[in-house]
N, CA, C and O atoms as a GROMACS GRO file, in nm:
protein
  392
    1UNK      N    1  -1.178   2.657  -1.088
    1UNK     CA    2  -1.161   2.520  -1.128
    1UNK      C    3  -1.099   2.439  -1.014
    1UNK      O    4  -1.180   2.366  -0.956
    2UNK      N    5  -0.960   2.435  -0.964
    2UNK     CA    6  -0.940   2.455  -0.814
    2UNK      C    7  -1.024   2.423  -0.715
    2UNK      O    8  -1.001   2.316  -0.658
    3UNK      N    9  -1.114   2.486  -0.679
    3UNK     CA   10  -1.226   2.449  -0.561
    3UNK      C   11  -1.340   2.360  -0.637
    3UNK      O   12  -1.407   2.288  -0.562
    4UNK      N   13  -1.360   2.357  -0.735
    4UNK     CA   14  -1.463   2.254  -0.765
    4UNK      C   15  -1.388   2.135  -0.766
    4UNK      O   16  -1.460   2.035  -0.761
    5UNK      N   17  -1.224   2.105  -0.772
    5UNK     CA   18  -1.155   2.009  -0.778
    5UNK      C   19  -1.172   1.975  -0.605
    5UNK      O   20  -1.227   1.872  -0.565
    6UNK      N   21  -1.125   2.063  -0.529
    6UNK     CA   22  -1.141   2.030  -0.370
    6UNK      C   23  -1.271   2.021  -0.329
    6UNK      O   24  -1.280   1.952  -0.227
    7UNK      N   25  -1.360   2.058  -0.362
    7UNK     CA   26  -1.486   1.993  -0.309
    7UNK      C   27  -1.542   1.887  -0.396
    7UNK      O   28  -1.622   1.810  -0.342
    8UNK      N   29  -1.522   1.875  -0.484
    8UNK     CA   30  -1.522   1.691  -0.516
    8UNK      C   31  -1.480   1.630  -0.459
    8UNK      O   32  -1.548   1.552  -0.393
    9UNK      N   33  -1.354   1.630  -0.452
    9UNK     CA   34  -1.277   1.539  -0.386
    9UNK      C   35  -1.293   1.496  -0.256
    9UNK      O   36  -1.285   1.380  -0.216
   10UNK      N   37  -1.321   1.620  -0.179
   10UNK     CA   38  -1.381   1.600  -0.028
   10UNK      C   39  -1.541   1.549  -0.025
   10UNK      O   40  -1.613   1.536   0.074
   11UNK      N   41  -1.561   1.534  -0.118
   11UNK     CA   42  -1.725   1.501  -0.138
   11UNK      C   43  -1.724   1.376  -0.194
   11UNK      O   44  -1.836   1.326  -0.191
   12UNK      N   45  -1.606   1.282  -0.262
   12UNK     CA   46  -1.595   1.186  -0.319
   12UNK      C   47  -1.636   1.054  -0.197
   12UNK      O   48  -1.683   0.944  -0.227
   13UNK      N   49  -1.610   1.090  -0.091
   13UNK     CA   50  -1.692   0.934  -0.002
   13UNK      C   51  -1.827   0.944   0.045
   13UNK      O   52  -1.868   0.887   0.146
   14UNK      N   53  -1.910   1.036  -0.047
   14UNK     CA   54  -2.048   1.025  -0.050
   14UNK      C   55  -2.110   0.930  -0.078
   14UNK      O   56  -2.182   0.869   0.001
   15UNK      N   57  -2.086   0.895  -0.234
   15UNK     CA   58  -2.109   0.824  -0.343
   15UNK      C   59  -2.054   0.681  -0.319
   15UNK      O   60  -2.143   0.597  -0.331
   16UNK      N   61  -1.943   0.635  -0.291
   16UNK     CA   62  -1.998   0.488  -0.251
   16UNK      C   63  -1.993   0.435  -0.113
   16UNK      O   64  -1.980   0.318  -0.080
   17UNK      N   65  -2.014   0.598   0.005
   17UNK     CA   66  -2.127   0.535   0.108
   17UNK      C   67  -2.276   0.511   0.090
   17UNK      O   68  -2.346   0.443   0.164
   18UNK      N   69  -2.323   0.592  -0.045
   18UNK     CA   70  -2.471   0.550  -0.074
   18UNK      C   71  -2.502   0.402  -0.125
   18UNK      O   72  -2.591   0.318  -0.114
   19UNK      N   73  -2.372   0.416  -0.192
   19UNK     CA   74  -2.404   0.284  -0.277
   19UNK      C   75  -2.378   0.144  -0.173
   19UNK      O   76  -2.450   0.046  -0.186
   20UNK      N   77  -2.284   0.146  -0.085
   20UNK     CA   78  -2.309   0.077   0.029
   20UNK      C   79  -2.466   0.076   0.100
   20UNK      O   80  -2.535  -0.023   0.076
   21UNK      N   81  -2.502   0.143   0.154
   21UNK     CA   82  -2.612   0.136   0.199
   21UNK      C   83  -2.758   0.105   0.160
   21UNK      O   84  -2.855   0.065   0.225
   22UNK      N   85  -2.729   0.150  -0.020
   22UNK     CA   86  -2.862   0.107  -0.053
   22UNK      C   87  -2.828  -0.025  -0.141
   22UNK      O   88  -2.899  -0.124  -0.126
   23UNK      N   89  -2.755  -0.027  -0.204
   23UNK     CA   90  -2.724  -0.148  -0.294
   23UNK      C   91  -2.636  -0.258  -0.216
   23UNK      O   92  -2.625  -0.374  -0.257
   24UNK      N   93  -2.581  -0.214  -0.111
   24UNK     CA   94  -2.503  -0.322  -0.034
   24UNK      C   95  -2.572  -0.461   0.003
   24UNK      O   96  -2.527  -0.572  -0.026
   25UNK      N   97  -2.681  -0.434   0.067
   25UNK     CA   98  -2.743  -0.560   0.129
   25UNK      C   99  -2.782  -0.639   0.006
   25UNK      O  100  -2.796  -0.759   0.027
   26UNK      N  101  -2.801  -0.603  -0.103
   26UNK     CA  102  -2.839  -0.690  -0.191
   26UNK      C  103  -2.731  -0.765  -0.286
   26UNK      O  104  -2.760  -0.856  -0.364
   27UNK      N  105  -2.628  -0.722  -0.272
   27UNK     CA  106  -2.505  -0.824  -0.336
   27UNK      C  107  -2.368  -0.765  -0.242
   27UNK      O  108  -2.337  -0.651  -0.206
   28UNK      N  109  -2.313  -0.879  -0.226
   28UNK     CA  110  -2.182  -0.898  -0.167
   28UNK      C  111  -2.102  -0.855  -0.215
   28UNK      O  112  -2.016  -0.795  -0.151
   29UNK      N  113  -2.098  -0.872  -0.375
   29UNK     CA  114  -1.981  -0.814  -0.420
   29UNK      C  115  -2.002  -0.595  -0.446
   29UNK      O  116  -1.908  -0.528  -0.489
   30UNK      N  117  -2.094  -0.552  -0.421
   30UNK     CA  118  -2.112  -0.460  -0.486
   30UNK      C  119  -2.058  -0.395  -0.322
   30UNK      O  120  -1.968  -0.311  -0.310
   31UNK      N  121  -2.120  -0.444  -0.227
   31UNK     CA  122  -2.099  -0.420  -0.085
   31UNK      C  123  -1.888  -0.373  -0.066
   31UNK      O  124  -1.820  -0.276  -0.030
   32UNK      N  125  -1.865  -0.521  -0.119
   32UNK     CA  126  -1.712  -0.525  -0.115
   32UNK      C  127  -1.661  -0.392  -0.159
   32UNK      O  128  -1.599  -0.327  -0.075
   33UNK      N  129  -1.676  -0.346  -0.263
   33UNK     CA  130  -1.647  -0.274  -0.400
   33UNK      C  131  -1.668  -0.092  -0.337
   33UNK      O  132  -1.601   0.009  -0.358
   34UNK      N  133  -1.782  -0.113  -0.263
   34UNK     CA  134  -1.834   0.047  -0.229
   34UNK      C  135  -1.762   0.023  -0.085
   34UNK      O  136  -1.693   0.125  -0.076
   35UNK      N  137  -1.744  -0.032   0.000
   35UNK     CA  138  -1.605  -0.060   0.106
   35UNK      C  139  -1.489  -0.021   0.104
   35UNK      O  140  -1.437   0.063   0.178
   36UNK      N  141  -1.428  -0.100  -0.008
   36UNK     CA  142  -1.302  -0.066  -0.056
   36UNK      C  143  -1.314   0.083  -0.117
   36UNK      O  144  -1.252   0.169  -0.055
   37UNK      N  145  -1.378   0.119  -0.215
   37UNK     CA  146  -1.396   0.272  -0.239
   37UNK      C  147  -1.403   0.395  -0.146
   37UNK      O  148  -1.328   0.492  -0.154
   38UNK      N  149  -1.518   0.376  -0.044
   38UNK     CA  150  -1.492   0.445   0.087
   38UNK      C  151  -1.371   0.450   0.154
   38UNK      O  152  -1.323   0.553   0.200
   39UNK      N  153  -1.318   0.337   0.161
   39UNK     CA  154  -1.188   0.357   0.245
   39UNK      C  155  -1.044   0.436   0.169
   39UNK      O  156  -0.953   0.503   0.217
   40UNK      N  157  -1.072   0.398   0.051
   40UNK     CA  158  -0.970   0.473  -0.067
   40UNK      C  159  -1.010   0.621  -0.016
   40UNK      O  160  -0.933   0.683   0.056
   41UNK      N  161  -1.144   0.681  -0.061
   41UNK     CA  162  -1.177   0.807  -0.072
   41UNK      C  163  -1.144   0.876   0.073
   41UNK      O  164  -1.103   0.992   0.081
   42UNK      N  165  -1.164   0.800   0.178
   42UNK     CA  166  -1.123   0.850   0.304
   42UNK      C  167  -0.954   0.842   0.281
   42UNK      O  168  -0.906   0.954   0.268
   43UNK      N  169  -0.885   0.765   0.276
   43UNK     CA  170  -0.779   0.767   0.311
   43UNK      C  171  -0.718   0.898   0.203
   43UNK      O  172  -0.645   0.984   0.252
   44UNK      N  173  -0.754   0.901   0.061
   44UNK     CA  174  -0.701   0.999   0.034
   44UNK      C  175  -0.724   1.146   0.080
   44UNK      O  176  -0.639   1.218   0.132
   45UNK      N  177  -0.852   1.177   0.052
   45UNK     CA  178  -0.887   1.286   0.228
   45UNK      C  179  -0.796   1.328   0.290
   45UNK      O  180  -0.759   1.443   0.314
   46UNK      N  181  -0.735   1.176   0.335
   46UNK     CA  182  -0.634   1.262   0.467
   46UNK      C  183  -0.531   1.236   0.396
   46UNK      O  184  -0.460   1.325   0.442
   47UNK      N  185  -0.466   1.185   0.321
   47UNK     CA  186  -0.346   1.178   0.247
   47UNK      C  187  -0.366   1.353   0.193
   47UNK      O  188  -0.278   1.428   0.234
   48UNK      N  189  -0.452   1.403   0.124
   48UNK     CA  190  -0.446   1.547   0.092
   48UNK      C  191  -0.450   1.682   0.202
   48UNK      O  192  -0.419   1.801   0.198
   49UNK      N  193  -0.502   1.597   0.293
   49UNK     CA  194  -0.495   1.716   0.419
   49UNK      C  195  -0.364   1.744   0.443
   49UNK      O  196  -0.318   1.858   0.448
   50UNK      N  197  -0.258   1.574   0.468
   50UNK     CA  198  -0.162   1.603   0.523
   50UNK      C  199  -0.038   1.661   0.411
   50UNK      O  200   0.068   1.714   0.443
   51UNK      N  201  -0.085   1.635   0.277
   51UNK     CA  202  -0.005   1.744   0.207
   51UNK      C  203  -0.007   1.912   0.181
   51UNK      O  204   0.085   1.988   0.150
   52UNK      N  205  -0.143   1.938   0.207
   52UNK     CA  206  -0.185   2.090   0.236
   52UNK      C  207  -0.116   2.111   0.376
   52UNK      O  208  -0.040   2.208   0.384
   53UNK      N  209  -0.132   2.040   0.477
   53UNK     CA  210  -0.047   2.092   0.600
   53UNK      C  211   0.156   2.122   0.563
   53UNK      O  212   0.227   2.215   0.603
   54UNK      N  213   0.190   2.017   0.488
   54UNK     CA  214   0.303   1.998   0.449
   54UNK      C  215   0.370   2.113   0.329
   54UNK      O  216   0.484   2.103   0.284
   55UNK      N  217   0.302   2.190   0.301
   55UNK     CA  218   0.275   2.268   0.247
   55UNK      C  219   0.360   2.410   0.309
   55UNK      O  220   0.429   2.490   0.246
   56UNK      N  221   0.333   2.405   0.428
   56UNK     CA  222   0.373   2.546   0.500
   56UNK      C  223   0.555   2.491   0.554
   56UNK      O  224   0.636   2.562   0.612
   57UNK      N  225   0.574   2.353   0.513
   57UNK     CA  226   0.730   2.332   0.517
   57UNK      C  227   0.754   2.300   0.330
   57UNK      O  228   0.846   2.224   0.301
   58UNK      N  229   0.699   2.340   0.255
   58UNK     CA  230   0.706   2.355   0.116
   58UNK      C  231   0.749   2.195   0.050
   58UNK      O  232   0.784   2.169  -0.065
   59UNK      N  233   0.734   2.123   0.142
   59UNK     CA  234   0.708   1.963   0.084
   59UNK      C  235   0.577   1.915  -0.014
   59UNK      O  236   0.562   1.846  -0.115
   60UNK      N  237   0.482   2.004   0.090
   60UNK     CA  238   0.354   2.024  -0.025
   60UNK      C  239   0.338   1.990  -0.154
   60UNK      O  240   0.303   1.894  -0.223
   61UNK      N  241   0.375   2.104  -0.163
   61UNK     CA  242   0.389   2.191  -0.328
   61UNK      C  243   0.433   2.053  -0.416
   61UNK      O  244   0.423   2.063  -0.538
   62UNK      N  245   0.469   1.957  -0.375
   62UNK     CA  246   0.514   1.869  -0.436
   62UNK      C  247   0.490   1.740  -0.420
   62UNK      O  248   0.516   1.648  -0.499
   63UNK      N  249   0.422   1.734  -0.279
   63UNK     CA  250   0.338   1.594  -0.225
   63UNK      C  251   0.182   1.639  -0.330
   63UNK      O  252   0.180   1.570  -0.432
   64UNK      N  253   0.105   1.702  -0.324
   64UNK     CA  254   0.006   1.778  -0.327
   64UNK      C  255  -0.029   1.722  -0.467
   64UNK      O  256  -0.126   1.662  -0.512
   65UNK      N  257   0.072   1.758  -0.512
   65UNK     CA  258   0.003   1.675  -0.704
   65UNK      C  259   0.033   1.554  -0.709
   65UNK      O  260  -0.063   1.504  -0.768
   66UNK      N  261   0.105   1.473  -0.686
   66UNK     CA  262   0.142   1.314  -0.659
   66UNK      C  263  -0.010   1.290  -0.590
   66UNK      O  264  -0.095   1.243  -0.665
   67UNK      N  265  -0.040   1.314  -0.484
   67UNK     CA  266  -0.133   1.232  -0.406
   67UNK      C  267  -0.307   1.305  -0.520
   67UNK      O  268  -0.420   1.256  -0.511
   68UNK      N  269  -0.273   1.403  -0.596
   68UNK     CA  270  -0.404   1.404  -0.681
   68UNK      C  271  -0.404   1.343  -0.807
   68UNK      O  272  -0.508   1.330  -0.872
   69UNK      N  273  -0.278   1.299  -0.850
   69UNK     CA  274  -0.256   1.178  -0.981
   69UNK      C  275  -0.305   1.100  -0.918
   69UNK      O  276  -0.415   1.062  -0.958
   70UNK      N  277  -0.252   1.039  -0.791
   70UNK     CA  278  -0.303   0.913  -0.730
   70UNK      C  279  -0.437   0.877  -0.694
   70UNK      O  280  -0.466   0.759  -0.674
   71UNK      N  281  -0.530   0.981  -0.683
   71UNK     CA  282  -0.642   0.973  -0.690
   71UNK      C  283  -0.686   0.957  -0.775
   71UNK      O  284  -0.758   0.857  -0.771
   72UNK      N  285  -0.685   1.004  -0.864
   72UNK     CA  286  -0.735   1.021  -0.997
   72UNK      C  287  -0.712   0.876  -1.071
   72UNK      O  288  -0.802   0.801  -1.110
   73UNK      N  289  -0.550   0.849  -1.080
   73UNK     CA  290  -0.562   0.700  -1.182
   73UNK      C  291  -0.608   0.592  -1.080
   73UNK      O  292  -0.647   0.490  -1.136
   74UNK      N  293  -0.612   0.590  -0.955
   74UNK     CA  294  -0.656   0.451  -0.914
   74UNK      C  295  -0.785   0.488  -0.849
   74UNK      O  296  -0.784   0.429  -0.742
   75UNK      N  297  -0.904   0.561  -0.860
   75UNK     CA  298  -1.035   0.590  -0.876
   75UNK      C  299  -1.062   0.544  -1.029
   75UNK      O  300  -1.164   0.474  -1.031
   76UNK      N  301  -1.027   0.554  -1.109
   76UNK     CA  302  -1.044   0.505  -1.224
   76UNK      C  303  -1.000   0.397  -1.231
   76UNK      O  304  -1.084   0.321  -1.279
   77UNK      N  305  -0.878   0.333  -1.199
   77UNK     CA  306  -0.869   0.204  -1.253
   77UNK      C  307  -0.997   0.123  -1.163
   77UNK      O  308  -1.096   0.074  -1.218
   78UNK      N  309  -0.971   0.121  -1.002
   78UNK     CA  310  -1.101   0.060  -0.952
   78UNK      C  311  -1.252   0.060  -1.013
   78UNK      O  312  -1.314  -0.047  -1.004
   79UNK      N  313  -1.307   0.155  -1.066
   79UNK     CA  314  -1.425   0.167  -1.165
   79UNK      C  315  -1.401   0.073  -1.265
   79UNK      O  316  -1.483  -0.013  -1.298
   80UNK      N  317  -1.272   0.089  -1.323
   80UNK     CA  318  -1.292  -0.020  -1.430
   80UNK      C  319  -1.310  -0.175  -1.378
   80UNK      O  320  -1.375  -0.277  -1.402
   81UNK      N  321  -1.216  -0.127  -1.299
   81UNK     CA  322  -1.226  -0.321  -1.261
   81UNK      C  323  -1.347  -0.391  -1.186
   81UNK      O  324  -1.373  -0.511  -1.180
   82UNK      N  325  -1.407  -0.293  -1.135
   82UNK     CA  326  -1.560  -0.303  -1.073
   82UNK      C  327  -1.649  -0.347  -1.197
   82UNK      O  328  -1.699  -0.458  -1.216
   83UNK      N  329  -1.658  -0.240  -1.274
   83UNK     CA  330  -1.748  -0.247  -1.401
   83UNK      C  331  -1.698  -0.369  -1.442
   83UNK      O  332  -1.795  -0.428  -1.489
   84UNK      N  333  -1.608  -0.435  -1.450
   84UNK     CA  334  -1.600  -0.562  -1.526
   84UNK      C  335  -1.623  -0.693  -1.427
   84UNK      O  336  -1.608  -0.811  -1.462
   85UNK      N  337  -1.655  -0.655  -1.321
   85UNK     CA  338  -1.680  -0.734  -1.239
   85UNK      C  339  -1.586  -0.816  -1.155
   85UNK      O  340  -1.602  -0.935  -1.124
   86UNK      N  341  -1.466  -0.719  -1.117
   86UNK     CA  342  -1.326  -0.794  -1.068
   86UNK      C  343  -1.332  -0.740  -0.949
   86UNK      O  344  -1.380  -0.627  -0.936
   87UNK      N  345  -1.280  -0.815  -0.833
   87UNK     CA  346  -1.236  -0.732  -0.687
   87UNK      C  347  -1.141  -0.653  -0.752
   87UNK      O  348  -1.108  -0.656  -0.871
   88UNK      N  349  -1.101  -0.580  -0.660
   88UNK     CA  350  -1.034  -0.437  -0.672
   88UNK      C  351  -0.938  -0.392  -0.554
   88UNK      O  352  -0.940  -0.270  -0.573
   89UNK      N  353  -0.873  -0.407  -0.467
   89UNK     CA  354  -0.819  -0.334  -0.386
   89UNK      C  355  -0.702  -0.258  -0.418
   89UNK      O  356  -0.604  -0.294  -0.482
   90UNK      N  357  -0.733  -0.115  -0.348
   90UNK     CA  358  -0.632  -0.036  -0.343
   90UNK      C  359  -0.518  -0.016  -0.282
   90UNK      O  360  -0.515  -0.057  -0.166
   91UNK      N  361  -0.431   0.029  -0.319
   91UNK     CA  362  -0.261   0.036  -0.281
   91UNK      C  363  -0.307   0.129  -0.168
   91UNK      O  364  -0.404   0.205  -0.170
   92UNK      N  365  -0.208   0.106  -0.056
   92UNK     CA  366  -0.172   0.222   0.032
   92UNK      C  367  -0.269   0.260   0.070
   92UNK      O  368  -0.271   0.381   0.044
   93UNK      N  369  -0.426   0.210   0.157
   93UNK     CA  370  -0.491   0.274   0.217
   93UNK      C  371  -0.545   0.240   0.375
   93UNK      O  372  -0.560   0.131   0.432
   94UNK      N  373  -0.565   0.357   0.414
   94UNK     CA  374  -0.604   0.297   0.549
   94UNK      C  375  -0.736   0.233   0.560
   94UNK      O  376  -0.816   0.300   0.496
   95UNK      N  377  -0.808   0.100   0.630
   95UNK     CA  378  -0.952   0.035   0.639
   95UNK      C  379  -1.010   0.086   0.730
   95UNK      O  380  -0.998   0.030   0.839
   96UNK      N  381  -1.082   0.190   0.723
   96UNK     CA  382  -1.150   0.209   0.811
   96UNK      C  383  -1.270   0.118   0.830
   96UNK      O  384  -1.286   0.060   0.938
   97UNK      N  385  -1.358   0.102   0.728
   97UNK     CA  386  -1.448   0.022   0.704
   97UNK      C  387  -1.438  -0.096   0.680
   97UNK      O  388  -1.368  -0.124   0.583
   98UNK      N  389  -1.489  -0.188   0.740
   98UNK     CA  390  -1.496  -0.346   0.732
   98UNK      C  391  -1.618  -0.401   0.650
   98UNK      O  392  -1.634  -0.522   0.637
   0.00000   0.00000   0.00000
């Protein structure tokens, strides 16, 4: 259960780099929305790398589930607020994408 949790998760900026690319050019806001999502899904990525590294000074063990709540409720709240048709930005992430 475990590894299907880590390879989702590492697999989670698939899904709205597709949706960028194919649905992007045709609305602005959907473009915005799969942007902001990518950059969430990346930034948590490395927000989880650097708690698995943190891990071997046993900070981990305790960063490690914080930063997978945090995925979890604000991947969901953004969906909702998408689905209702609201901008959305996320707390605490790095932009990679413009």
């Amino acid at each position: 259960m475990l590894a299907g949790f880590v390879s989702s998760g590492f697999l989670a900026w698939l899904v709205p780099l597709l949706v960028m690319m194919l649905k992007g050019p045709s609305s602005a806001f959907v473009r915005r929305q799969a942007v902001e999502s990518l950059n969430f899904q990346i930034s948590m990525i490395i927000w989880a790398v650097v708690a698995g590294v943190l891990m071997l000074a046993l900070i981990g063990f305790l960063l490690l589930p914080v930063v997978a709540v945090w995925w979890l409720v604000f991947t969901i709240i953004g969906a909702v607020k998408a689905n209702n048709g609201e901008d959305y930005r996320y707390p605490l992430i790095f932009r990679f994408v413009s």
